[in-house]
N, C-alpha and C positions, 0 to 999 in steps of 0.2 A: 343555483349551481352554475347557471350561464354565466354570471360574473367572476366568478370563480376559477372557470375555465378560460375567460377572459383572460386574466390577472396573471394566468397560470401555464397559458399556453396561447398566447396571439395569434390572432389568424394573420396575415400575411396582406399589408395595405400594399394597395396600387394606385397611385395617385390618376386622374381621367387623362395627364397626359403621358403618360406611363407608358413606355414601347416595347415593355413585354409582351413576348407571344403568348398568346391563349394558353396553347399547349403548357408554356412553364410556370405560366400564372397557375393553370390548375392545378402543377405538380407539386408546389410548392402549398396550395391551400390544402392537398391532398395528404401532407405530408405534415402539415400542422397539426392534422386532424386526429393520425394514429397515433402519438399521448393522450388525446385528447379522450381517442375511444377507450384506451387501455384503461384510463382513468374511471371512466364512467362505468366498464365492467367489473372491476373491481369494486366500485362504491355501492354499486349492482349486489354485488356477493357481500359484501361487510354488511348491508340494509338489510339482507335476509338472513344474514345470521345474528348481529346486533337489533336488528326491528326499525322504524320508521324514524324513531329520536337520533339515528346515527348522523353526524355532521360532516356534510362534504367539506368545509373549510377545516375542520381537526383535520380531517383526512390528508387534506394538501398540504397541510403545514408538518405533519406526521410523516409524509414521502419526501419533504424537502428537508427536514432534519435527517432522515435517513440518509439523502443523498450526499447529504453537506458531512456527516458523519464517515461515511465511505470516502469522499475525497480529505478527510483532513489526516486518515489513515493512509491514502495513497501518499500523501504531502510526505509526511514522517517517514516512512519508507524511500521513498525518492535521497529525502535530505538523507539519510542513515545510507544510501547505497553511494549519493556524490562524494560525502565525506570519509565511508571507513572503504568502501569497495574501488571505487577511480584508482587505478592506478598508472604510471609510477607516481602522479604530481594527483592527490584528491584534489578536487574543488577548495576553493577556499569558504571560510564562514561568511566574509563577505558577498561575494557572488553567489550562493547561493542563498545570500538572504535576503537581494536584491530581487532573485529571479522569484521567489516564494514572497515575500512582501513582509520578510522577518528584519531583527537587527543582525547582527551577526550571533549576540548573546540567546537571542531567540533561538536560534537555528541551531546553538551548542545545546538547549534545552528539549528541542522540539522532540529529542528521541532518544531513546538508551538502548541497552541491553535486549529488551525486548525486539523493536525494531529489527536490528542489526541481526538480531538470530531467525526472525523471521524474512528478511532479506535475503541470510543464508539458505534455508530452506525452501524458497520462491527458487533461487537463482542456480541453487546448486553449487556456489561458489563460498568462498571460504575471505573475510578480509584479510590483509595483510598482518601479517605476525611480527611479533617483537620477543617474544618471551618463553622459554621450554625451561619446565621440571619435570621430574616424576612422576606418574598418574598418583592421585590420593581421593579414594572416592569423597571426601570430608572437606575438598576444594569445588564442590558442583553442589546447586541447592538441588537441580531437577536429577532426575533418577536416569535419564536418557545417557546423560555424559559419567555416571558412576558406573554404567554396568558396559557400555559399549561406545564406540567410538565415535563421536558426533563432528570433527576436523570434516571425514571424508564423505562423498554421498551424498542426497538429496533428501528430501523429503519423501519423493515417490519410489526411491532407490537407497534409501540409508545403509553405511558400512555396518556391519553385524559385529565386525573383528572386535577383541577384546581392546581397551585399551592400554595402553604402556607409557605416555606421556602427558601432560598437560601443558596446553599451550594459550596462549596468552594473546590477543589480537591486539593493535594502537587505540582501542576502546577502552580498553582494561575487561573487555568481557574472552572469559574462559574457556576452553574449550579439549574434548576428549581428544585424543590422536593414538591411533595405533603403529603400528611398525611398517607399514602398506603404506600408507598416505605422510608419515613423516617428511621424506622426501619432498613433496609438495609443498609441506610447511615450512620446510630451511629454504625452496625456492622462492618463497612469498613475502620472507624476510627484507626489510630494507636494506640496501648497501652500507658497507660503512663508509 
């Protein structure tokens, strides 16, 4: 396991001519340390509920997919808020594919619908609109925007109001509006 945690968390070299102070020298080994111990209690608890066979290298490899799993979702979101939310001028596909390590076509790829409404829902914000009909519940696959109004609101504060139109974001993804938050959507509209 020691190489492991090697591998996985470096303690912190000091070469002999090294003119760091004691004090930061040990804050810094100090500080390598606590992954190091969270790791080792948790492999601690996975050993006694798995038994002796459990592998600390699965293990690290198991919490760096996870991590890597976690930021490639942040990625997606990030991209999905510079390009439908930035406004008045979004991000372009290049620069943001430059700053992500995408092409541009990548970064048209990296996220859809899904993203973007969970963006919505983080941020409480709405992107920019292009498009109003009618409400028709038979225009929304999920059940949230057939019965009530998903344009206004949060996640932790969602509009209850019924809806009355369907509105249309520069994504092409959908969205509930009621008569309350309307207003807000014709604000959000591009100029002509």
């Amino acid at each position: 396991m020691d190489n492991i945690l090697a591998i996985r968390w470096p303690l912190p070299y000091f070469p002999e001519d090294d003119q760091t102070p004691p004090r930061e020298r040990d804050a810094a080994v100090h500080d390598a340390w606590r992954p190091r111990s969270d790791f080792i209690r948790r492999l601690e608890a996975a050993a006694a509920d798995h038994g002796p066979d459990y592998d600390p290298l699965l293990a690290a490899l198991e919490d760096l997919v996870a991590i890597k799993k976690a930021a490639d979702e942040q990625i997606r979101l990030l991209l999905a808020y510079g390009r439908v939310y930035v406004t008045p001028r979004p991000h372009t596909l290049e620069t943001l594919g430059q700053a992500a390590g995408l092409t541009p076509s990548g970064v048209s790829r990296a996220f859809g619908a899904k993203e973007i409404l969970a963006v919505g829902n983080l941020t409480g914000r709405r992107p920019a609109a292009v498009e109003i009909d009618d409400h028709n519940p038979d225009l929304f696959p999920g059940d949230d925007s057939r019965r009530r109004c998903t344009w206004g609101g949060s996640k932790k504060n969602p509009c209850t109001d019924e809806p009355k139109y369907a509105v249309t974001d520069k994504s092409g993804t959908k969205w509930a509006c009621c008569d309350s938050h309307l207003p807000g959507y014709l604000r959000s509209r591009p100029r002509a």
